[in-house]
VOPAGU-2260 file (C-alpha; in pm, 1 decimal, decimal comma):
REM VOPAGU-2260
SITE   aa  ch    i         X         Y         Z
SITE  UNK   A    0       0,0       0,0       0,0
SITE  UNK   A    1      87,2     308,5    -105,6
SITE  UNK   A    2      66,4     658,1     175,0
SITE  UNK   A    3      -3,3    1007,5      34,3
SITE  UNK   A    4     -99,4    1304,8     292,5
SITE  UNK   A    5    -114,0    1696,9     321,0
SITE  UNK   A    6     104,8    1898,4     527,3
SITE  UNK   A    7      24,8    2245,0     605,9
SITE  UNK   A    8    -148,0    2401,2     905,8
SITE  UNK   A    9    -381,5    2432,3    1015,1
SITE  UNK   A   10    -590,1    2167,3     844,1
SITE  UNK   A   11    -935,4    2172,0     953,4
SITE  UNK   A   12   -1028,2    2310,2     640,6
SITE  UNK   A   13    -898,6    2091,1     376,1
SITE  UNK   A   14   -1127,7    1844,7     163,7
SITE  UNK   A   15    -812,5    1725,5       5,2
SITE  UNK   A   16    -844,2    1398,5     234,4
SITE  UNK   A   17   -1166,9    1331,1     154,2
SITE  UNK   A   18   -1155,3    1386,8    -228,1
SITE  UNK   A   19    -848,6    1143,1    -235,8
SITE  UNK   A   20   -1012,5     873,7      -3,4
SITE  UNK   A   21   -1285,2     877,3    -255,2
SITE  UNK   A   22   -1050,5     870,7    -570,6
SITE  UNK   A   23    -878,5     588,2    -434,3
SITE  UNK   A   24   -1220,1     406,3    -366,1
SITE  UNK   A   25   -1356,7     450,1    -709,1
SITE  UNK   A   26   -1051,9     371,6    -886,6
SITE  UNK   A   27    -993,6      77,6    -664,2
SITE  UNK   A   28    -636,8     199,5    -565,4
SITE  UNK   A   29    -432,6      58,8    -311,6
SITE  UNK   A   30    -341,5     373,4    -148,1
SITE  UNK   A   31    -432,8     585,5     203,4
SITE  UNK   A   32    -410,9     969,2     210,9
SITE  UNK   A   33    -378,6    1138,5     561,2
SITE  UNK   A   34    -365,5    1464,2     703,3
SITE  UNK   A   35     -10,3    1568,8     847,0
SITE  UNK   A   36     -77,3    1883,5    1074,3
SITE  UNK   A   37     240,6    2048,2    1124,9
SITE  UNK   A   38     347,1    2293,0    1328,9
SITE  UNK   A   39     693,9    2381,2    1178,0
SITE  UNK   A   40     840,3    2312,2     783,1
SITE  UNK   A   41    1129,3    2104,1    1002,3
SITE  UNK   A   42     953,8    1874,9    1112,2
SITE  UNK   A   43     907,3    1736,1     780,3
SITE  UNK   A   44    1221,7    1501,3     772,5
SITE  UNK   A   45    1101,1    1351,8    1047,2
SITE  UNK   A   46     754,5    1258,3     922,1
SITE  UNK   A   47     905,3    1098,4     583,5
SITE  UNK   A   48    1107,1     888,6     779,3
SITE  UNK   A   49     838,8     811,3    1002,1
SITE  UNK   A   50     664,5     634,9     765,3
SITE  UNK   A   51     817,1     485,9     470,4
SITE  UNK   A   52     537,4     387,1     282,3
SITE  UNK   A   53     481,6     775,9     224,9
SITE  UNK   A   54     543,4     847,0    -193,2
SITE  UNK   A   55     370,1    1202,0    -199,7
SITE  UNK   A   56     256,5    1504,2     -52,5
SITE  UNK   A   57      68,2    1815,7     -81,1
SITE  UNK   A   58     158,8    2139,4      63,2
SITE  UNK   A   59     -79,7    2378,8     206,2
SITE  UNK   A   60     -71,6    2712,8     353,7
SITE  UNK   A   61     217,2    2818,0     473,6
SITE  UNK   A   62     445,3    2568,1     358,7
SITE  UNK   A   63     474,7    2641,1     -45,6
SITE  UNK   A   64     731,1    2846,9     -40,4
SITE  UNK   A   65     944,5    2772,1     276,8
SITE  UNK   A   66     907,1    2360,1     170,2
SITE  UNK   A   67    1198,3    2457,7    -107,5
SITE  UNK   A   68    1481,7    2428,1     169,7
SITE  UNK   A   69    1383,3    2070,6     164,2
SITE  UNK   A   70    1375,8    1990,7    -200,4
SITE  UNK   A   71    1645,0    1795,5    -397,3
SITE  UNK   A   72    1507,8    1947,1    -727,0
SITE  UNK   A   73    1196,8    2163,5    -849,3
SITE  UNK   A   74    1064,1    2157,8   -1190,8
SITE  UNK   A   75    1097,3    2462,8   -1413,0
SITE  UNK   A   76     738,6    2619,7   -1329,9
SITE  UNK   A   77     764,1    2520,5    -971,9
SITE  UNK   A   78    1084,6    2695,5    -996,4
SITE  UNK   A   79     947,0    3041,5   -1179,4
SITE  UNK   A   80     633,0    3056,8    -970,8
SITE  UNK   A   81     905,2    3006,7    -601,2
SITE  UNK   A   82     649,2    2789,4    -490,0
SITE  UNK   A   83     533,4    2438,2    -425,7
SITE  UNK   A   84     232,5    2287,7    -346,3
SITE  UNK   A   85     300,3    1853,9    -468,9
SITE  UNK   A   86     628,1    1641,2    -360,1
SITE  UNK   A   87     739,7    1305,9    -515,1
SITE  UNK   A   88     922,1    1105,8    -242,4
SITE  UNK   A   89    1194,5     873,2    -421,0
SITE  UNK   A   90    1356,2     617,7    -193,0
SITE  UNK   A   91    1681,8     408,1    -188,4
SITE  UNK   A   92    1911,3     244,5      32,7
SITE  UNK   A   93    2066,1     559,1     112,0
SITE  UNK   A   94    1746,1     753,0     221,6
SITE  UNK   A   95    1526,2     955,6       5,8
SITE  UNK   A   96    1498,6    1245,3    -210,6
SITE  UNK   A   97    1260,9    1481,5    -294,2
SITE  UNK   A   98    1092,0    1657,1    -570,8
SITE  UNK   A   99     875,2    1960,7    -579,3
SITE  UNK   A  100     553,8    2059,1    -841,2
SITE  UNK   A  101     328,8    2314,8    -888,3
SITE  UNK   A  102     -13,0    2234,9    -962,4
SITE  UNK   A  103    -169,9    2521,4    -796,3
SITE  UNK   A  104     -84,3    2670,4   -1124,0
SITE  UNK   A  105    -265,2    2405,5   -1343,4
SITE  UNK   A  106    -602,0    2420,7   -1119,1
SITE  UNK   A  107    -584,2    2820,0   -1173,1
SITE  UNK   A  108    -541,5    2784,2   -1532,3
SITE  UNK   A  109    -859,6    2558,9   -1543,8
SITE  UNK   A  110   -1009,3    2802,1   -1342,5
SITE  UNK   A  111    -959,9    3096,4   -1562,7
SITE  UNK   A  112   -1081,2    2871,4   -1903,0
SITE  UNK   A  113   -1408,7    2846,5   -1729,2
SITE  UNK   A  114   -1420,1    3210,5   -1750,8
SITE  UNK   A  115   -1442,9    3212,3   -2105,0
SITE  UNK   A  116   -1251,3    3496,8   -2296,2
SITE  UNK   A  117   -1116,9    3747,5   -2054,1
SITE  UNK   A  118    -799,5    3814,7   -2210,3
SITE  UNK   A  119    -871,0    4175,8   -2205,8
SITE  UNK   A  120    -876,1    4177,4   -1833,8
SITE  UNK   A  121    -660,6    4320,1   -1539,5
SITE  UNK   A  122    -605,0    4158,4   -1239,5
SITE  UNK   A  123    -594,6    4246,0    -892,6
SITE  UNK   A  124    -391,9    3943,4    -675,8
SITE  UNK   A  125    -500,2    3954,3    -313,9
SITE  UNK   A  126    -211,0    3820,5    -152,5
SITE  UNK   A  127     182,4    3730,1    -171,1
SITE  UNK   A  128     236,2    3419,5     -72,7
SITE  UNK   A  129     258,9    3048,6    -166,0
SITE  UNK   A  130     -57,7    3008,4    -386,7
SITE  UNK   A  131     -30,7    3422,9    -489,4
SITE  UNK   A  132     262,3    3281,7    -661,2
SITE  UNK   A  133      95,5    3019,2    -841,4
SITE  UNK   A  134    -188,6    3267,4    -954,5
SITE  UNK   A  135      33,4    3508,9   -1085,2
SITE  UNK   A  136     255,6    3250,5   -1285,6
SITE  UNK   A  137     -46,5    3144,0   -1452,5
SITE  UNK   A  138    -175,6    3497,9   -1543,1
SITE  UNK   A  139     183,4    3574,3   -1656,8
SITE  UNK   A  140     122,1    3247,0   -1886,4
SITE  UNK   A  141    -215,2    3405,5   -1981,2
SITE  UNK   A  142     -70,0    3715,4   -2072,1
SITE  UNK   A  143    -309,8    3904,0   -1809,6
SITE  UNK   A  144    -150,7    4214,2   -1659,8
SITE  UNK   A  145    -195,3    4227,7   -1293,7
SITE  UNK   A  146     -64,0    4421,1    -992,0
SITE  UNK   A  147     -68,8    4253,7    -635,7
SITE  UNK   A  148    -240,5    4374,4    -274,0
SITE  UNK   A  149    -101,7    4300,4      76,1
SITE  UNK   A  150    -149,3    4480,5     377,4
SITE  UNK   A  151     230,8    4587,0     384,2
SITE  UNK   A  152     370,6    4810,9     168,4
SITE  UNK   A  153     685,1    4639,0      99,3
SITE  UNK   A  154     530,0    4357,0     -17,4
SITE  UNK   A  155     319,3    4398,8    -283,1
SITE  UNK   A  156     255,5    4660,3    -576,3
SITE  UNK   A  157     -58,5    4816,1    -384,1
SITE  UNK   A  158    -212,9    4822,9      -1,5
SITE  UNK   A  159    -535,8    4790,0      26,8
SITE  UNK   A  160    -648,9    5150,2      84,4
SITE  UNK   A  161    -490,8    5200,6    -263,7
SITE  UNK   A  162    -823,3    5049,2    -361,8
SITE  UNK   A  163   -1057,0    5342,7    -517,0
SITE  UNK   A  164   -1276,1    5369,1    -803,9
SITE  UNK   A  165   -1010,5    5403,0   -1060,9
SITE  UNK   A  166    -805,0    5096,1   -1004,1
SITE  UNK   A  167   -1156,5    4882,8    -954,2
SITE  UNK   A  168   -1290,4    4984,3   -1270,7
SITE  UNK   A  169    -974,8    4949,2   -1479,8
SITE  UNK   A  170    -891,6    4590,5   -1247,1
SITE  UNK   A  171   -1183,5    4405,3   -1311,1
SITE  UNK   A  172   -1037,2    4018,2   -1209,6
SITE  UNK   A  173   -1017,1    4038,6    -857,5
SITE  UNK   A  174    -852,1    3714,5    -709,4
SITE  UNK   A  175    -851,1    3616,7    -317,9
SITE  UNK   A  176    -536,0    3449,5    -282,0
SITE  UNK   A  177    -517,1    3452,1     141,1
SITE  UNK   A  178    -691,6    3224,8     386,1
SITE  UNK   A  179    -956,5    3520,7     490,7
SITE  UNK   A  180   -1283,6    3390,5     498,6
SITE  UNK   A  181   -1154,9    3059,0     535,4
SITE  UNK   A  182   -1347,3    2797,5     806,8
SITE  UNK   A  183   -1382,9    2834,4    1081,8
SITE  UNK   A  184   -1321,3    3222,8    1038,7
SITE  UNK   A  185   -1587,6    3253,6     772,9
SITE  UNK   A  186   -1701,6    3631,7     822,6
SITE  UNK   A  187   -1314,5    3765,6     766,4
SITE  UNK   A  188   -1306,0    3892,4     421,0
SITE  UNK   A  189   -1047,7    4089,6     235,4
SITE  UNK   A  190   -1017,1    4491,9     283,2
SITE  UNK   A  191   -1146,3    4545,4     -54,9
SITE  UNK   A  192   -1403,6    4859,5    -145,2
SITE  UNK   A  193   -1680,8    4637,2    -220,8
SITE  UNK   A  194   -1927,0    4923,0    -299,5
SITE  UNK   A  195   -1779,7    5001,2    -575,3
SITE  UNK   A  196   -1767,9    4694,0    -721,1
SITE  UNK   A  197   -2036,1    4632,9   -1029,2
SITE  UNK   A  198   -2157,4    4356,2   -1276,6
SITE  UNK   A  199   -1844,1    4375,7   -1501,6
SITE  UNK   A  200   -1609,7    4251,8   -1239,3
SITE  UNK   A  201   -1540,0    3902,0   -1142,2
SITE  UNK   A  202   -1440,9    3756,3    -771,7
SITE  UNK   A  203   -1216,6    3464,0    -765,2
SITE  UNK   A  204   -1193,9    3282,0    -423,1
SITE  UNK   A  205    -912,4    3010,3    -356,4
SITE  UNK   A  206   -1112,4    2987,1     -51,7
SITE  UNK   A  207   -1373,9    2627,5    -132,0
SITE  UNK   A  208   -1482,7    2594,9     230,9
SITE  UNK   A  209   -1719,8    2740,0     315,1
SITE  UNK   A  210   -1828,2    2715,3     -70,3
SITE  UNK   A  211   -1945,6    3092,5     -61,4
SITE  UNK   A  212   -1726,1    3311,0     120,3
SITE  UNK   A  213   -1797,9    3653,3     274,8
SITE  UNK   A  214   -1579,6    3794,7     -51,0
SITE  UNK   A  215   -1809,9    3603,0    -259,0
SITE  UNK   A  216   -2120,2    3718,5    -102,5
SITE  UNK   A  217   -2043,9    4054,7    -122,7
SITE  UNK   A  218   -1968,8    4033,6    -473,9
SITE  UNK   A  219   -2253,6    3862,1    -558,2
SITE  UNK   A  220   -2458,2    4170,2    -367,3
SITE  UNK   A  221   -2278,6    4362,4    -638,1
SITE  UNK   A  222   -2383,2    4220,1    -917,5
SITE  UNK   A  223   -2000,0    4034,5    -985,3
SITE  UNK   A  224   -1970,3    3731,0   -1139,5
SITE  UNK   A  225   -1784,5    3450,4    -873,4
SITE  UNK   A  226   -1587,4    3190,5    -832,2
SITE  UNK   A  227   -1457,0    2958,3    -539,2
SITE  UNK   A  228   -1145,9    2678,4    -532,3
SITE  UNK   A  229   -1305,0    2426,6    -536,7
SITE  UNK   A  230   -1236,3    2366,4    -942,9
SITE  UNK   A  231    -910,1    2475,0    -879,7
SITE  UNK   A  232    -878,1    2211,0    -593,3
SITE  UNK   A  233   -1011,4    1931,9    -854,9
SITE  UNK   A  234    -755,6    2020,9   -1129,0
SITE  UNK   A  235    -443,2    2046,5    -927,5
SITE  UNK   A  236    -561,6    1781,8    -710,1
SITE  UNK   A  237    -563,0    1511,4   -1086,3
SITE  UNK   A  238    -241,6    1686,7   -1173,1
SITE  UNK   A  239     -98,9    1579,2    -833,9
SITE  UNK   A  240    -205,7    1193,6    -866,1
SITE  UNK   A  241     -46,7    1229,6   -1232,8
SITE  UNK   A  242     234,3    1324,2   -1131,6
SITE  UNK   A  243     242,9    1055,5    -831,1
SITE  UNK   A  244     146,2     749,5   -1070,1
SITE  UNK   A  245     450,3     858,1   -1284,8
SITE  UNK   A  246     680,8     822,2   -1008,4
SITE  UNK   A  247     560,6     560,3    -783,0
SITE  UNK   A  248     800,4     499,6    -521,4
């Protein structure tokens, strides 16, 4: 039997168990995938050894970036985006190695192609971390200009009370790239100006649970078009296994 698991934390708010458990049901795969809550990125050594059946992982918030001091090798868009969110666990008689992927930008991609044509769009990225990366690799493959939003200055292109009308109406794709909103927190919401939102923009939510955020609601009171993760979560989640089933360990 083969072990697969998440590492991140905290958890409590991942369905990637659950849609793996069911995968491996269906498909009649001899395979378990647990939940790995863990306090600290060093610990991570530790758990691989632990249990040596283990052949692959996902990484969750905050883990996609820091998870490279770990890493034997990254592929090239793993590499360009500076984060990782799948590992491939190779073993030998001389311990193991590792190998980092980034599907996060896959599941966006899908994302946006549900969208239909919005290659004439800006973006607004909510967010610098792990899975901000991700998003903004894939928009760079896209060819959709974007500038990015954190509370710090030093961090991102804008803060949020650069927000006015302006930038809203000329940045219509508006993408939630942090945890807010995320259970068991479910009325935190990004420090967007929502009132000025209107029908032509679109909300994007990495968020999937709860399956309508706050940030979706309020768009939706707008008139926006939304979106949650949970597509997102279903593409990069195939991509993972695909990537897994090429390199069984």
């Amino acid at each position: 039997m083969r072990r697969y698991g998440l590492i991140g934390y905290p958890l409590g708010h991942s369905f990637s168990k659950d849609y793996f458990t069911a995968r491996f049901r269906r498909y009649n795969t001899d395979a378990v995938y647990n939940n790995f809550p863990m306090e600290n990125i060093d610990q991570l050594p530790g758990l691989i050894n632990k249990y040596p059946d283990l052949c692959g992982l996902n990484i969750t918030f905050p883990y996609k970036q820091s998870v490279f001091a770990y890493l034997d090798r990254a592929d090239s868009l793993a590499e360009k985006a500076g984060a990782v969110n799948v590992i491939s666990i190779a073993r030998s008689a001389r311990g193991f190695s590792l190998e980092g992927y980034n599907t996060d930008i896959d599941g966006f991609l899908h994302s946006l192609s549900l969208l239909g044509d919005i290659s004439h769009y800006k973006a607004l990225v909510l967010g610098t971390g792990g899975a901000s990366a991700a998003v903004r690799t894939a928009l760079g493959i896209k060819g959709i200009e974007y500038l990015t939003v954190s509370r710090s200055v030093n961090k991102a292109d804008l803060t949020y009370s650069d927000l006015d009308k302006d930038l809203i109406r000329k940045y219509k794709l508006i993408i939630n790239t942090t945890p807010l909103g995320m259970y068991p927190e479910i009325k935190n919401t990004p420090d967007i100006p929502y009132n000025i939102l209107d029908r032509d923009s679109i909300l994007l939510d990495l968020v999937y649970n709860p399956e309508k955020t706050m940030f979706m609601q309020l768009g939706e009171e707008r008139g926006c078009i939304v979106m949650n993760g949970l597509e997102m979560l279903y593409a990069q989640a195939e991509a993972a296994w695909e990537i897994w089933e090429n390199k069984q360990c």
